[in-house]
C-alpha positions in Angstrom: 125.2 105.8 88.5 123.1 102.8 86.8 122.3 101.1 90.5 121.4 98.1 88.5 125.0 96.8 88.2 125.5 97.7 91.8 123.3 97.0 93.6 123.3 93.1 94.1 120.3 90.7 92.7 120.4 88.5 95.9 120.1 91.9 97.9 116.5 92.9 96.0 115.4 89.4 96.0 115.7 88.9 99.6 113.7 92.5 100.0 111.1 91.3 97.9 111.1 87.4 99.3 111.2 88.1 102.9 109.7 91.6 103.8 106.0 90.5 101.8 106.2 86.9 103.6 107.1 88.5 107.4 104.1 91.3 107.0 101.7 88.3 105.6 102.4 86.3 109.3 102.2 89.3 111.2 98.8 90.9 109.5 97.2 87.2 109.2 97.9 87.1 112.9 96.4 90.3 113.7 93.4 89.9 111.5 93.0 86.1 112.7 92.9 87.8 116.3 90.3 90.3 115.5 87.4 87.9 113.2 87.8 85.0 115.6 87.0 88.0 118.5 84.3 89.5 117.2 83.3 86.8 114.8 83.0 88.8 111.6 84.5 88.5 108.2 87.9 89.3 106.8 85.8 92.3 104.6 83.9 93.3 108.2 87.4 93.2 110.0 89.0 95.3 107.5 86.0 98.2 107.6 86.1 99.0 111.0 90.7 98.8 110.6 89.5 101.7 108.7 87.0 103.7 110.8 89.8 102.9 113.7 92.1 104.4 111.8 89.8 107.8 111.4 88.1 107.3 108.5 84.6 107.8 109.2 82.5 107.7 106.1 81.8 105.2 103.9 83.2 107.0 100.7 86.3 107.1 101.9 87.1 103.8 103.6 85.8 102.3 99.9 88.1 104.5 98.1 91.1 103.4 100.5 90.1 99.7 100.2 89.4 100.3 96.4 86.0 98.1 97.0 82.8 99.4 96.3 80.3 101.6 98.5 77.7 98.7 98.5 80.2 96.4 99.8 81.7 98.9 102.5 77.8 99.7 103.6 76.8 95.9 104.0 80.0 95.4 106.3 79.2 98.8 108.2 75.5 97.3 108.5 76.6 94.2 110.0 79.4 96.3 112.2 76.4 98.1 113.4 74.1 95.2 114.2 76.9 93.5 116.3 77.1 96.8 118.1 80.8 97.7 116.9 80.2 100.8 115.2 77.4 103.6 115.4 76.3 106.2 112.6 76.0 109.5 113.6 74.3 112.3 111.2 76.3 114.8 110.2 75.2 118.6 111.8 76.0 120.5 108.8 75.2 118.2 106.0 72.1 115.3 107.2 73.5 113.4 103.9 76.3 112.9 105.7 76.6 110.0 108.2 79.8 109.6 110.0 81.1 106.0 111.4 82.5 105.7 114.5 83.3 103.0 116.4 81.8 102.0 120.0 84.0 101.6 123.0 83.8 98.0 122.9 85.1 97.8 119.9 87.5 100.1 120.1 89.1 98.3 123.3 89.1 94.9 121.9 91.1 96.1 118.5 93.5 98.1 121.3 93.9 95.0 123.0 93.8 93.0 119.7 97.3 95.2 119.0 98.4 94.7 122.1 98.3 90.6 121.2 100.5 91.3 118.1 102.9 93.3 119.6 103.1 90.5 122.1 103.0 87.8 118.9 106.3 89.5 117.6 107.9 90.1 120.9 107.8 86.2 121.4 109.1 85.8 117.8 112.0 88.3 117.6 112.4 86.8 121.6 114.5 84.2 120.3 117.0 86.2 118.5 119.9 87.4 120.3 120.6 90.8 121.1 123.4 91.5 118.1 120.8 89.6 116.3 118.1 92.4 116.9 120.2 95.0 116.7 120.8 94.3 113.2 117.3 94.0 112.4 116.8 97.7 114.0 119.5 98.8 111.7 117.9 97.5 108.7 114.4 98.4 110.0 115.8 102.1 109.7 117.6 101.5 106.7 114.6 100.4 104.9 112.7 103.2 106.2 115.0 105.8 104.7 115.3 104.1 102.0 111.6 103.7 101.3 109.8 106.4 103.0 111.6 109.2 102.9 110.9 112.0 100.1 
């Protein structure tokens, strides 16, 4: 079946209109958050997203970002200096240094989510139930659509 005749412009123009534009507000929210708390860069912010979300050397979180290791390693430097994220030596390998964060930082980005998750609470708030229902509906629709194998 050619899903091109069936499936309705309007219906992939609204995918591609709204889902980039809602994810924009709710990541520039979060990210907003988390520089104006720490007072760090955009670049800074988005290094230690990474090391919070377990990657712990610098290779790796400049492969994921697609940046280069320079860049990833003057944001880790200044991470360090504000006392948001420590390097640890690697036992087996002393080449290796592994990032991880400190507890401070860790429970400012926790409560940093927390304020998001409160951010869209307030803005899906104002929808009525049917009205959020529907968006759980497509929420899983999209994810089945998109995500599965």
């Amino acid at each position: 079946m050619d899903t091109s005749e069936t499936v309705p412009d309007a219906v992939v123009e609204s995918i591609l209109e709204v889902l980039p534009s809602v994810w924009d507000r709710i990541r520039s929210n979060f990210r907003a958050a988390g520089t104006n708390r720490f007072g760090i860069s955009l670049e800074q912010f988005h290094t230690l997203r990474h090391i919070y979300r377990g990657y712990c050397h610098s290779g790796e979180i400049a492969e994921k970002r697609q940046v280069s290791c320079s860049a990833v390693s003057q944001a880790v430097d200044v991470l360090v200096a504000k006392g948001l994220v420590t390097r640890i030596q690697d036992r087996g390998d002393h080449r290796q240094v592994r990032l991880e964060l400190t507890p401070y930082a860790r429970q400012v980005l926790d409560e940093n989510a927390e304020e998001n998750r409160s951010y869209i609470r307030q803005k899906i708030g104002g929808v009525d139930p049917e009205g959020r229902a529907t968006v759980m509906r497509a929420m899983e629709i999209l994810k089945n659509t998109f995500l599965s194998a």
